[in-house]
VEXMAR-302321 format. One record per residue (C-alpha): residue in three letters; y, z, x. Coordinates in steps of 0.25 Angstrom, whole numbers, plus 5000, padded with zeros to 4 digits. Layout:
residues N
ALAYZX/...
//
This chain:
residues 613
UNK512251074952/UNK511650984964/UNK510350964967/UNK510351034979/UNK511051164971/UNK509951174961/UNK508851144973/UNK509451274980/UNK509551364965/UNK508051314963/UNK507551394977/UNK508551514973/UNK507451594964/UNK506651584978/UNK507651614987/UNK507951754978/UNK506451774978/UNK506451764993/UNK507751874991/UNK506951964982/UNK505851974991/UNK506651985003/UNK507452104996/UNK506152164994/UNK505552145007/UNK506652205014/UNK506952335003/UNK505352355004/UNK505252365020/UNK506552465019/UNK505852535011/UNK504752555020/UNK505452565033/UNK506252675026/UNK504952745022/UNK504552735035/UNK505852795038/UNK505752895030/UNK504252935038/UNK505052945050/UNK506353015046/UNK505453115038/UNK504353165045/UNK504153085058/UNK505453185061/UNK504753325057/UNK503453275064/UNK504153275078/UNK504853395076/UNK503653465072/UNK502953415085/UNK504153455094/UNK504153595087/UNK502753595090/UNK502853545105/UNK504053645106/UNK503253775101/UNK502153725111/UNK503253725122/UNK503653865118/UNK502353935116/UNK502053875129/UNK503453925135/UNK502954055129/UNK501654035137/UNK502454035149/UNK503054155146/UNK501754215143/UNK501354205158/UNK502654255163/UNK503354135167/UNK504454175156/UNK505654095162/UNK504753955162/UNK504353995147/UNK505754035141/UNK506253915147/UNK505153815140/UNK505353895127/UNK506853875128/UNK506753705128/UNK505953705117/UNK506553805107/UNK507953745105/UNK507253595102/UNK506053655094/UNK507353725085/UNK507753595083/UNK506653515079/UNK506253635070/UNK507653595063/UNK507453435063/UNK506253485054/UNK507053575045/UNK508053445043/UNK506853355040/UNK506153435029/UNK505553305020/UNK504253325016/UNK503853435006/UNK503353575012/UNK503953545024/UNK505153625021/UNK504253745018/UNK503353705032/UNK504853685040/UNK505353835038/UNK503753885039/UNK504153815054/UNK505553875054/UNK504953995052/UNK503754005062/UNK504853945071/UNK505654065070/UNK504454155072/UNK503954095084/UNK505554085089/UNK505454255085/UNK504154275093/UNK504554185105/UNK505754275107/UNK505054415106/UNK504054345116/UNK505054285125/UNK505654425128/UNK504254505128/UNK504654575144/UNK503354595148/UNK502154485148/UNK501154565141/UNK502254565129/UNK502554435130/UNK500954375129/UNK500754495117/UNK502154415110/UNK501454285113/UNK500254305107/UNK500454385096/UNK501754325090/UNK502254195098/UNK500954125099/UNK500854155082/UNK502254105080/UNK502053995087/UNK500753935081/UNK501453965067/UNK502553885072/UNK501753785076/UNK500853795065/UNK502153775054/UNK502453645064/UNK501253575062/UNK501253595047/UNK502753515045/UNK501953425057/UNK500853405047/UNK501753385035/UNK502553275040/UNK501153205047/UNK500653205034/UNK501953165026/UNK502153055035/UNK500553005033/UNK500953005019/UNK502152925021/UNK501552815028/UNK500252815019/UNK501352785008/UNK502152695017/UNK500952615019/UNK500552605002/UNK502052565001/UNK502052465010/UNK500552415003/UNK501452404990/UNK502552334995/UNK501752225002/UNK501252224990/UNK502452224982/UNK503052104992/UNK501952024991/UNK501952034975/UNK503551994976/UNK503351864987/UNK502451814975/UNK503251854965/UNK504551804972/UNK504151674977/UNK503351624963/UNK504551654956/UNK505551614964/UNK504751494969/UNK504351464953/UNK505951464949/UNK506251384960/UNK505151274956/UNK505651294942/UNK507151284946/UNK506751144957/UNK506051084944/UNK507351104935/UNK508151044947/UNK507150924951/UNK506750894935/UNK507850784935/UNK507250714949/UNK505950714940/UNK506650654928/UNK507250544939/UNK505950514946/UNK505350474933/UNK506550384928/UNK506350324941/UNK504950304938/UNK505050224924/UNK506150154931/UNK505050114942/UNK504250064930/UNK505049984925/UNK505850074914/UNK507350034919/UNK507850104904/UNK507450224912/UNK508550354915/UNK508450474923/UNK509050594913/UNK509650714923/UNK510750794921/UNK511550854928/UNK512550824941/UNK511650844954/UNK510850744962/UNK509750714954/UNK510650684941/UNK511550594949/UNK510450524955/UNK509850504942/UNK511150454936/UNK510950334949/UNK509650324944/UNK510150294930/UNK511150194936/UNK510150134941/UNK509150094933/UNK510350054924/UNK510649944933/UNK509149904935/UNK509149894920/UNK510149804921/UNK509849734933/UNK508449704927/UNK509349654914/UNK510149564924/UNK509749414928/UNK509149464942/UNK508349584935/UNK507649464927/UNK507549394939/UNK506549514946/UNK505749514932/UNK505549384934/UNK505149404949/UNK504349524946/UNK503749444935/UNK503349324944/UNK502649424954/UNK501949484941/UNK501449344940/UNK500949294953/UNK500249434954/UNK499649414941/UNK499049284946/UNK497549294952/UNK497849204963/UNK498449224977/UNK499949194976/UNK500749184989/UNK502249144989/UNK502749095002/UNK504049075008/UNK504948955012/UNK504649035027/UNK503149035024/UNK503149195021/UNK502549255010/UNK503349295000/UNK502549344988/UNK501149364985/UNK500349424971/UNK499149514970/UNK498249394971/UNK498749364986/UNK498649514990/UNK497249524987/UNK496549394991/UNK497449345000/UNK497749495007/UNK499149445007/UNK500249545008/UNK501849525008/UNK501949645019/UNK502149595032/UNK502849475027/UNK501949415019/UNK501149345032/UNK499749275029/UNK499049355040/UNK498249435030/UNK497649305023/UNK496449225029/UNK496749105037/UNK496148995027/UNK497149065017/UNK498249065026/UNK498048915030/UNK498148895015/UNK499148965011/UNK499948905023/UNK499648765021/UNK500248785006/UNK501248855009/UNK501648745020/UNK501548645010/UNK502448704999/UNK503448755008/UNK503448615015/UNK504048545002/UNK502848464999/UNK502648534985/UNK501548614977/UNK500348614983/UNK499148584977/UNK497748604981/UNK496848464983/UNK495548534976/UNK494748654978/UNK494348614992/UNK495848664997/UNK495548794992/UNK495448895001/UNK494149015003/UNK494549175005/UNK493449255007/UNK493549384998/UNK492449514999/UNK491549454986/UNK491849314988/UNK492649194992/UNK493849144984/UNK494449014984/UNK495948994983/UNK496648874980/UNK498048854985/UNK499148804978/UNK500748794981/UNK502048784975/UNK503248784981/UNK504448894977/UNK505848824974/UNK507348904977/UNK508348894968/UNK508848764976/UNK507448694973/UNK507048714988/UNK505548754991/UNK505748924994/UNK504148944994/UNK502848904990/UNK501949004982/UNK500448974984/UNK499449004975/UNK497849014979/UNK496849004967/UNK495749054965/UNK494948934964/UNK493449004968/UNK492748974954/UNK493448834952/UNK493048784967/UNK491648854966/UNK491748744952/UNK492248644958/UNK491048644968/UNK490048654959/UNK490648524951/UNK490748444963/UNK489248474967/UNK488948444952/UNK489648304953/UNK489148284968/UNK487648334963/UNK487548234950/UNK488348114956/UNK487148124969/UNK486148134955/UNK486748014951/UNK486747934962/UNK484947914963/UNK485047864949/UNK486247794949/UNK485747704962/UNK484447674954/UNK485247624941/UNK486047544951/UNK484747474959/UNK484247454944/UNK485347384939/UNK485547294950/UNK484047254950/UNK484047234936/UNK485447124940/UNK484647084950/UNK483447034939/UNK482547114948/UNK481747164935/UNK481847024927/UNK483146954920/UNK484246984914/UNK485146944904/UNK486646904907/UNK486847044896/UNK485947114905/UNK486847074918/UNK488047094913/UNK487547254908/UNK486847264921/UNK488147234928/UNK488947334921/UNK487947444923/UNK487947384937/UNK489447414938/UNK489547554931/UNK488247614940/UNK489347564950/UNK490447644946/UNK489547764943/UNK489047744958/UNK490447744962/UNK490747864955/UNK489447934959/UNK490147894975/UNK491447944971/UNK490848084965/UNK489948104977/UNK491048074991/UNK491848174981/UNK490748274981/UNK490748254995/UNK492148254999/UNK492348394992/UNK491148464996/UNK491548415011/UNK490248355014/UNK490948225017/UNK491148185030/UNK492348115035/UNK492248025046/UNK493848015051/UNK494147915062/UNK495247825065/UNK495247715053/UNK496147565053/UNK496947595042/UNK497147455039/UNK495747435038/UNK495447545029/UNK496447475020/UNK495847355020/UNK494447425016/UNK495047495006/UNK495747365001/UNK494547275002/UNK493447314991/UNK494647304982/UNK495147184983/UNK494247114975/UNK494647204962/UNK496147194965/UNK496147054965/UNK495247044952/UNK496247134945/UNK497547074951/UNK498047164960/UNK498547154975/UNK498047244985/UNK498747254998/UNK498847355011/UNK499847405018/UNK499647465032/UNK500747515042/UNK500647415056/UNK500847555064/UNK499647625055/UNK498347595060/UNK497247705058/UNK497047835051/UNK496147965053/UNK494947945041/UNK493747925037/UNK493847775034/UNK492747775023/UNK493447875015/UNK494747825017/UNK494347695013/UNK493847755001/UNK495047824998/UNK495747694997/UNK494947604991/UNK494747724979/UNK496447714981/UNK496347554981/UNK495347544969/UNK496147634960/UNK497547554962/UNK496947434959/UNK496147464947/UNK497247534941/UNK498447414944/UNK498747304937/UNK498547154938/UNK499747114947/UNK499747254953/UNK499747284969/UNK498947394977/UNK499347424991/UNK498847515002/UNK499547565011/UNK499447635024/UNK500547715032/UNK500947825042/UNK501347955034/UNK501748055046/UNK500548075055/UNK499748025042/UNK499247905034/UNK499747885022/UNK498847775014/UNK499347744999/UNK498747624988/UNK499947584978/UNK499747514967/UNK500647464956/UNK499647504943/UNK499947584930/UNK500247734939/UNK499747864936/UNK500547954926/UNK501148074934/UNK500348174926/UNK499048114933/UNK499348094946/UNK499248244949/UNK497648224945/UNK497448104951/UNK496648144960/UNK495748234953/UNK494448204950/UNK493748134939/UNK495348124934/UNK495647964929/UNK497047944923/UNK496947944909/UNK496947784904/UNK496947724917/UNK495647624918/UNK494747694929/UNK493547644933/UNK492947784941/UNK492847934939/UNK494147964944/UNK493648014957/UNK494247914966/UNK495347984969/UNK494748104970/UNK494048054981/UNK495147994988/UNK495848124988/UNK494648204995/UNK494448115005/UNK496048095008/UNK495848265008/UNK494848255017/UNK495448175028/UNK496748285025/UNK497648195020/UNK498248195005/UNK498248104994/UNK499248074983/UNK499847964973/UNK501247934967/UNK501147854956/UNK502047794944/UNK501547754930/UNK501747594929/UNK502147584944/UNK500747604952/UNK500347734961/UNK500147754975/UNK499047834980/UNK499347884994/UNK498547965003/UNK498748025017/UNK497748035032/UNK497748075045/UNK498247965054/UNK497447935067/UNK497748025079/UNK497647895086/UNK498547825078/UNK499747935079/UNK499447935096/UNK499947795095/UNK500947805088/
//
């Protein structure tokens, strides 16, 4: 049996309750349209005849009345229209005898009539008027009220009869509204409870269904729909069974591992509490976490478009995204100053971004995922170390200066001789107050240069002769440790947008490092050239190298490669670096163990310089 079948037999025990009530209604309302009948066919009937016999006798006794004042021809003809129809009416009420005593009231008026018939005759043929009044009053007036008189009684009977009737017309028709309204209830509970019973037992498989294809929304692809039978719902839930046959196997299957491994990775990034954002080879966003929905208020609706983002946000997120997706590798933040700040409703957070490219199956860059951390409580610190370091390297400074002048006057013999052992203590406590001064210098521009209180003063600089500066206080040591310094400047290169104090201090920090760390023999050479609308300036040396697994900290600070003889804090470099930062260019190395290293770093060229050329 289909569906559609046991849909139609659920609503058949309503549709024979609407029949049973129909049959009902309609036997009911005959019933009282015959009862009604029966009031009319019964005694509506003797009531008109009695009040025709009635109107006839007055019509005769007034025919007689006639007769009475001699105009006898008017009054036999008035009496003869109304005896032939007051006969019949007298039958039609002899042949409608229906209540009880009105048999026994009929011939009562059969026999009046008769009477009054009798005496209207003798009257009727009095000859002389006087006889005709004496016959009027003393036997045809009588007769006439008893006829009348017997009339009204059968009148009477059938009134009341008919009172009577309608009295228990109207308690009947009490009852049977009452009955009906007894059986509409009746009728439709029943039939609207086996129709609900009968539409459960029918739909119980598409709630069997429903919650196979819940666990099979859960995750439970073992799950099966159990119906029986050959309609619709078993059929679909024998599809349905197919189904999650082949998605058990499919998940079984090489792609269905695939999608695990899919749906785990998105388990992953979500589960990370930074903002992830994967971009496109077109630059669209492909795929976010819950971290990025948040903070960011970055949705994949609408294409995934940065709109929704603040622009300092965007700008970053753009700018690393350009640089992935532009084939120049990972990217990796500077510091915390290139982090960026996002306003939030209790406070500020600051994110850090970082880049790493996505690769296809042909080792082609596809996308670049970019991950901002949280780097709030790391930055906040690395602020408070830096003040810390600016704060006791300015506490060092008044002290420092005092042990210097003292130690110089005490060379100088300003407070008395000294011995040659003396001299030579003095002179190395002369030297390390030197290097401590130096590195008191050195922690000081670098609390400058990160807390952007130092000022750069960028003009149009020779580049030859910063060279040449940077060469110069060098020389001296080069030559004592046997090692050639030389420069190398482009004849088209002539100046560069900088601040040449700093720049200057870039390079000899550059200069100093190469020849402290080459050997006798060894060469270092500056070099100055054109790199695109830049300059790129690089010191080579040919000394011991840097191991790869150090290059990538070079430039941190206080970080010295382990073994190699250093004379400072390890916060030349460091230096260098903010300062190149600073003037927006970048800064990097190449180095190999035994063969030397080039430090290289790029600036603006002059505006000047490129109108020329």
């Amino acid at each position: 049996m289909t569906l559609r079948n046991k849909l139609l037999l659920a609503q058949v025990p309503l549709a024979l309750a609407l029949l049973l009530l129909g049959v009902l209604g309609v036997s009911t309302l005959g019933r009282l349209g015959r009862a009604g009948q029966e009031i009319l066919a019964d005694n509506y009937r003797s009531v008109l005849a009695m009040q025709r016999i009635i109107e006839h006798l007055e019509r005769m006794d007034s025919a007689a009345l006639f007769i009475v004042v001699d105009e006898r021809r008017r009054g036999l003809e008035l009496a003869d229209a109304h005896l032939q129809p007051l006969e019949a009416e007298l039958k039609v009420q002899e042949n409608n005898i229906t209540e009880s005593g009105e048999a026994e009231a009929t011939s009562q008026l059969r026999r009046a009539w008769a009477r009054y018939r009798s005496a209207y005759e003798a009257f009727a043929t009095a000859e002389t008027p006087e006889a005709r009044r004496s016959a009027y009053f003393d036997a045809l007036a009588p007769a006439f009220r008893e006829a009348k008189g017997a009339t009204q009684v059968i009148l009477a009977l059938n009134q009341d009869s008919m009172v009577g009737k309608s009295d228990a017309l109207r308690r009947q028709s009490r009852q049977v509204n009452t009955l009906m309204v007894l059986a509409v209830v009746a009728a439709l509970v029943g039939g609207f409870l086996a129709s609900a019973s009968l539409t459960q037992r029918a739909l119980r498989p598409v709630s069997v269904l429903s919650q196979a294809v819940q666990r099979l929304g859960q995750g439970d692809l073992a799950t099966r729909a159990v119906v029986e039978g050959r309609d619709e719902i078993a059929q679909l839930a024998r599809d349905f069974n197919g189904m999650a046959e082949a998605l058990l196997q499919y998940r079984q299957s090489s792609l269905g591992e695939l999608l695990q491994a899919q749906a785990s990775s998105q388990a992953a990034i979500d589960s990370l509490p930074d903002p992830v954002v994967v971009f496109g080879l077109d630059g669209s966003v492909l795929n976010i976490n819950h971290a990025a929905e948040e903070v960011l208020r970055l949705s994949l609706e609408g294409g995934g478009a940065l709109g929704q983002v603040s622009p300092e946000v965007r700008e970053v997120l753009e700018r690393v995204r350009s640089h992935v997706l532009g084939g120049k590798g990972p990217y990796l933040p500077r510091g915390y100053e290139e982090s960026v700040r996002l306003e939030g409703p209790d406070a500020d957070r600051w994110l850090l971004p970082r880049g790493s490219p996505v690769y296809g199956e042909g080792g082609g860059v596809v996308g670049a995922t970019v991950i901002l951390q949280d780097v709030t409580r790391l930055r906040r610190f690395d602020e408070l170390k830096n003040d810390l370091v600016a704060t006791v390297a300015h506490e060092f400074r008044t002290p420092l200066t005092s042990l210097r002048m003292a130690i110089h006057l005490c060379l100088e013999e300003v407070a008395g001789p000294i011995t040659p052992k003396q001299a030579d203590l003095l002179f190395a406590a002369r030297e390390d107050c030197e290097r401590l001064q130096g590195i008191v210098d050195d922690l000081l521009d670098l609390s400058k240069l990160q807390s952007g209180r130092l000022k750069l003063e960028v003009r149009p600089v020779s580049t030859e002769e910063v060279l040449e500066s940077a060469l110069a206080p060098h020389r001296a040591v080069a030559d004592e440790r046997g090692v050639r310094l030389s420069s190398e400047c482009g004849l088209e290169l002539a100046r560069v947008e900088a601040d040449p104090e700093r720049l200057q201090l870039v390079l000899s920090n550059l200069v100093a490092n190469a020849v402290r760390h080459t050997s006798r023999g060894g060469e270092v050479v500056v070099r100055a050239r054109h790199d695109g609308a830049r300059v790129r300036f690089e010191v080579a040396d040919t000394g011991e190298g840097i191991a790869p697994e150090h290059q990538q900290r070079i430039f941190e600070k206080f970080f010295r490669v382990p073994g190699a003889n250093s004379g400072g804090a390890g916060l030349g470099l460091s230096i260098a670096q903010e300062i190149v930062q600073a003037h927006g260019g970048e800064i990097g190395l190449s180095s190999q163990p035994g063969q030397g290293s080039t430090f290289w770093f790029t600036l603006p060229g002059s505006a000047r310089e490129e109108g020329q050329g």
